[in-house]
C-alpha positions in Angstrom: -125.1 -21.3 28.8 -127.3 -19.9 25.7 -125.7 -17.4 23.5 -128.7 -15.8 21.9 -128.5 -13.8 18.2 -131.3 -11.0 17.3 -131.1 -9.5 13.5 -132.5 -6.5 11.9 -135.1 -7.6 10.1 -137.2 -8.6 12.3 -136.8 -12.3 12.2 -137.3 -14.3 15.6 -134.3 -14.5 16.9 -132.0 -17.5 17.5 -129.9 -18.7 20.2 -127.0 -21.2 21.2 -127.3 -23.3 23.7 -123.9 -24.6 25.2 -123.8 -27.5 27.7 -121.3 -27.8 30.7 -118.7 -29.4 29.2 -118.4 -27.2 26.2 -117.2 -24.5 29.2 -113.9 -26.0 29.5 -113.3 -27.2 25.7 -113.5 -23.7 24.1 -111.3 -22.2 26.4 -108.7 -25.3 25.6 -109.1 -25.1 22.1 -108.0 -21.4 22.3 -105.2 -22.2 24.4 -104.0 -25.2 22.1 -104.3 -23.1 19.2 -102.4 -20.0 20.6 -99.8 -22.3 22.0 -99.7 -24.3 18.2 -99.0 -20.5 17.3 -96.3 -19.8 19.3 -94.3 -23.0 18.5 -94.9 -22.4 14.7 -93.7 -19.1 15.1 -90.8 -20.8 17.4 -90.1 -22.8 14.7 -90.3 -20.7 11.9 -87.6 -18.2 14.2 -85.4 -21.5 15.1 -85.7 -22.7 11.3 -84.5 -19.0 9.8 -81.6 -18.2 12.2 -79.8 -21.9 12.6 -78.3 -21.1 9.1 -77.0 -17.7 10.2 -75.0 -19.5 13.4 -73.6 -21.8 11.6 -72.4 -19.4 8.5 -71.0 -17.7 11.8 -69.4 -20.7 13.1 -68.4 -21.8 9.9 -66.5 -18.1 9.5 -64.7 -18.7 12.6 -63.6 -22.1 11.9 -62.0 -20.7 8.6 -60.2 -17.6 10.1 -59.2 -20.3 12.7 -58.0 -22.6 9.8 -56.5 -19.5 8.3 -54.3 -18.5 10.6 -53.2 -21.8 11.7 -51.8 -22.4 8.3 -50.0 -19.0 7.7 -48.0 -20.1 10.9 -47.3 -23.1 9.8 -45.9 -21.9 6.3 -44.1 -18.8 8.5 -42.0 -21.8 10.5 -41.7 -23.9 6.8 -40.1 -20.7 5.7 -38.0 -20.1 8.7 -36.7 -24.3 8.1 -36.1 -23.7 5.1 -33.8 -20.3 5.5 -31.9 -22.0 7.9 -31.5 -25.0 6.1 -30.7 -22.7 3.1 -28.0 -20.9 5.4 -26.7 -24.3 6.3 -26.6 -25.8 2.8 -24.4 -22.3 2.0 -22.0 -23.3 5.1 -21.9 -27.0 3.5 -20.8 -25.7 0.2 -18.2 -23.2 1.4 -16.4 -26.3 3.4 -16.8 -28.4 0.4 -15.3 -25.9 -1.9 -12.4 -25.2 1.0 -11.8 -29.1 1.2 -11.6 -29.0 -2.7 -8.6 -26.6 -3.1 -7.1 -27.8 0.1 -7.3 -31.7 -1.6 -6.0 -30.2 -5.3 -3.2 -28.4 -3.1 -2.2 -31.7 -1.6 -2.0 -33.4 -4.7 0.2 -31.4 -5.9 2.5 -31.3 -3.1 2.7 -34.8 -2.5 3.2 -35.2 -6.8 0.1 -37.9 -7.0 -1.5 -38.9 -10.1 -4.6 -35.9 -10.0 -6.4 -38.5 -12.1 -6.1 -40.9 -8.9 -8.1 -37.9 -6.6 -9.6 -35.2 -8.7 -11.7 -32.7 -6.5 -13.6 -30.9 -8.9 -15.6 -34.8 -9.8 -18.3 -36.4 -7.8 -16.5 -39.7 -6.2 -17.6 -42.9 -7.8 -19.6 -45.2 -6.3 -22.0 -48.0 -7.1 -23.7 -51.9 -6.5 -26.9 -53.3 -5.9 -29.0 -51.5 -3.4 -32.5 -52.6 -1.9 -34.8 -49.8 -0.9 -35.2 -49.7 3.1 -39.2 -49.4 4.4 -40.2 -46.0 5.6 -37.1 -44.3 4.2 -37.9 -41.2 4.0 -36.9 -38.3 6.3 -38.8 -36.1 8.4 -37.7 -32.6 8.6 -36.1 -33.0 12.3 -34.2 -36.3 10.9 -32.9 -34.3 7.7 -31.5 -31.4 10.1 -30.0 -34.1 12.2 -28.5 -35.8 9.5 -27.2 -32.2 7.6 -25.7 -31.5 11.0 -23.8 -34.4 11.1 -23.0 -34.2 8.1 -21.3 -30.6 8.7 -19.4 -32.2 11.7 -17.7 -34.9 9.8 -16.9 -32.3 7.0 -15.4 -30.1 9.7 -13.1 -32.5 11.2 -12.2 -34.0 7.6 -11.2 -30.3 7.2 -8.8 -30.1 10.6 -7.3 -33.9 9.5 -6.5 -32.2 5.8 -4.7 -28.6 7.0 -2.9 -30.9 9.6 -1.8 -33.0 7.0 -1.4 -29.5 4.6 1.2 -28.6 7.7 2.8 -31.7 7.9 3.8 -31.7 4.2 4.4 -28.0 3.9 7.0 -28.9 6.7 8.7 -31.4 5.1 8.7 -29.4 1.7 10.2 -26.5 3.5 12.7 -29.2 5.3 13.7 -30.5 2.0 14.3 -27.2 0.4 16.5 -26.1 3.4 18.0 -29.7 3.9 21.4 -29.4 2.1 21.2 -32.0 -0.8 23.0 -32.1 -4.1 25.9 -30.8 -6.0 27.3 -27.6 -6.3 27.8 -27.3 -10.2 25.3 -28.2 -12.8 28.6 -29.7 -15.3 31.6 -30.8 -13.7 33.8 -33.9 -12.1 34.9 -34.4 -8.3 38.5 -33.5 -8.5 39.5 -33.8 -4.5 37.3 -35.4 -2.1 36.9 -34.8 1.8 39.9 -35.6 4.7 43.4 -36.0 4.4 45.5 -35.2 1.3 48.3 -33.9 -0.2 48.6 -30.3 -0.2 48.7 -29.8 -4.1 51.1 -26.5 -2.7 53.0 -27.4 0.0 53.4 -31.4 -0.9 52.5 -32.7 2.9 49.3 -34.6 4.3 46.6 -31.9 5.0 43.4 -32.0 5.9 40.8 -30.7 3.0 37.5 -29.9 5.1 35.5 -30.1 1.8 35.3 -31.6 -1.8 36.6 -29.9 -4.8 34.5 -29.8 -8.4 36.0 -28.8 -11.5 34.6 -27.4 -14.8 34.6 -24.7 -17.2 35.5 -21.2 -15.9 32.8 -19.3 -16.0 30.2 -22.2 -15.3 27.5 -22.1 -12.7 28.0 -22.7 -8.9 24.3 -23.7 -7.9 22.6 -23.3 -4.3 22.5 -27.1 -2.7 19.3 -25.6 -0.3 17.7 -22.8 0.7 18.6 -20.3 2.4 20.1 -16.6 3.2 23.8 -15.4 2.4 25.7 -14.9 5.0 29.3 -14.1 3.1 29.6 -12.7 -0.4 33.2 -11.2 -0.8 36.7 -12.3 -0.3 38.6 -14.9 2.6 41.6 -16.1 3.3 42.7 -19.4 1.5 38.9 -19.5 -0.1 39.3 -16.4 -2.8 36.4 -15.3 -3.5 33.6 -17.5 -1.2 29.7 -17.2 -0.8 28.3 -18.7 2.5 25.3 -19.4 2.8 22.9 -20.3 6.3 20.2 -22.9 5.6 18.7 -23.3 8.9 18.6 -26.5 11.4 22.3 -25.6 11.8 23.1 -26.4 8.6 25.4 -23.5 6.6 27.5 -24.2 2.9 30.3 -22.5 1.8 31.2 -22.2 -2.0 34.6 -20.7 -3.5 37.5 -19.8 -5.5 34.5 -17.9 -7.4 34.8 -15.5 -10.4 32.2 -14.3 -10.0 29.4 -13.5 -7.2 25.7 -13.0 -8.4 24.5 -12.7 -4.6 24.4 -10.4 -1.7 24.8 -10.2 1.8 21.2 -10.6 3.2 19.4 -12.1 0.4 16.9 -15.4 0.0 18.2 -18.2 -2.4 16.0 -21.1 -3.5 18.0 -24.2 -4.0 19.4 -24.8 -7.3 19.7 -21.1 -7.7 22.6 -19.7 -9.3 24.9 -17.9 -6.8 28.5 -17.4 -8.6 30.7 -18.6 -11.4 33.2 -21.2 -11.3 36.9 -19.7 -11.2 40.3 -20.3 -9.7 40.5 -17.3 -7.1 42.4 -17.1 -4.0 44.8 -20.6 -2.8 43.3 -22.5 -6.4 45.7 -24.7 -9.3 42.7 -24.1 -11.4 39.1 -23.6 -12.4 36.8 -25.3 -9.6 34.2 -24.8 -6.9 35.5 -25.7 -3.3 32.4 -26.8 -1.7 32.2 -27.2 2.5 28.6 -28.3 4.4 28.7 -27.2 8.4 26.6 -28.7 11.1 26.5 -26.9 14.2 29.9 -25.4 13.5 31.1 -28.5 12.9 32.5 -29.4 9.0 31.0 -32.5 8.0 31.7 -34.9 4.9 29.8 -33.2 1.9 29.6 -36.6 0.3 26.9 -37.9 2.0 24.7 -34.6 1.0 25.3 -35.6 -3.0 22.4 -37.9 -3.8 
């Protein structure tokens, strides 16, 4: 093949003169350096956009980061408002047990120095530090819950034991026990006697006091007034019904400072000592009744 140049001027002109093989290697060197141009511009494409994907993927991992730990500080909150409203439940029980303990104290009369409830409880010794502790959040829930069941059923043992003593208080208030008068001697005692009147054995169904006229004739229980006013033989007589069966009778009175109907505490003043009705002088006749039945007052004193 002969490629052949002519110029202007006049000049002879020239020519090129290709051989056979040259036929195939122009046409390869174009095609090698179009396709050198197309990877170059590949690369040049690949090289400016790989940034740009992973900026994107790089966004998407933080949004995904994101949200993962707003939910996980949405359930922290949500542990920690109920462990907050547990904690609150904790402390009202505590502060429940507290009185309830003080109020026991008291009723039983122990030293409070012995069990005070408003003071941590002491404790103490040598302790050696355990491996791996510490609690994970499902363990501390366990343990707070436990913790509230024990505290429950320590509260249930103590208002048992509240009713238990409350019982016996009330049964010692109402439980006739003592003597009538606060100043005084026993001037007759109960079963057979001389009738100070008629001079022949008798039967005295009570015990006789005798003190200053005018002196104080105490409650020996608790109770409600069943009599205040005159009787037969008794002058003037307050009875009073305790409960259990139990009722007390009080008279030759001067004086009555209760009524029919009313509440006494035991130890209360009901009347004053005086020599009414079947009486040789000053003195409370005193009678205890079980089930209808008069009983020895004696064994009532102490």
């Amino acid at each position: 093949m002969n490629i052949i140049f002519c110029s202007k001027g006049g000049s002879a002109p020239r020519s090129i003169h290709f051989t056979h093989w040259a036929h195939f290697l122009i046409p390869a060197a174009l095609v090698t350096a179009l396709g050198g141009g197309m990877v170059g511009l590949g690369y040049y494409v690949g090289v400016n956009k790989a940034p740009t994907e992973r900026v994107a993927r790089w966004e998407d991992e933080l949004k995904l980061q994101r949200l993962q730990i707003e939910e996980a500080r949405t359930l922290t909150q949500a542990n920690i408002d109920v462990l907050t409203q547990r904690l609150g439940q904790l402390q009202g029980h505590v502060t429940r047990l507290n009185a309830l303990g003080t109020k026991l104290v008291k009723m039983a009369d122990i030293d409070a120095s012995e069990f005070d409830f408003g003071s941590p409880p002491a404790l103490g010794g040598p302790e050696e530090a355990l491996a791996d502790a510490s609690l994970s959040a499902p363990d501390l829930v366990a343990a707070i819950d436990q913790l509230a069941a024990q505290i429950q059923d320590r509260e249930q043992q103590l208002q048992v034991l509240d009713q238990v003593i409350l019982t016996r208080a009330v049964q010692q208030e109402v439980y006739p026990k003592g003597r009538p008068i606060v100043k005084g001697w026993t001037s007759s005692y109960y079963g057979v006697r001389t009738d100070p009147f008629s001079g022949k054995p008798s039967m005295h169904k009570g015990m006789d006091f005798a003190g200053k006229h005018g002196s104080d004739v105490v409650a020996v229980a608790g109770g409600v007034v069943t009599w205040s006013g005159k009787r037969w033989g008794y002058g003037n007589l307050v009875e009073i019904n305790h409960g259990n069966g139990y009722v007390t009778r009080y008279a030759h009175n001067s004086e009555h400072l209760v009524e029919v109907g009313e509440a006494v505490k035991k130890g209360q003043a009901i009347a004053k000592m005086g020599t009414t009705g079947r009486s040789t002088g000053p003195h409370v006749h005193f009678e205890v009744l079980q089930n209808g039945k008069h009983v020895d007052p004696a064994k009532f004193l102490n």
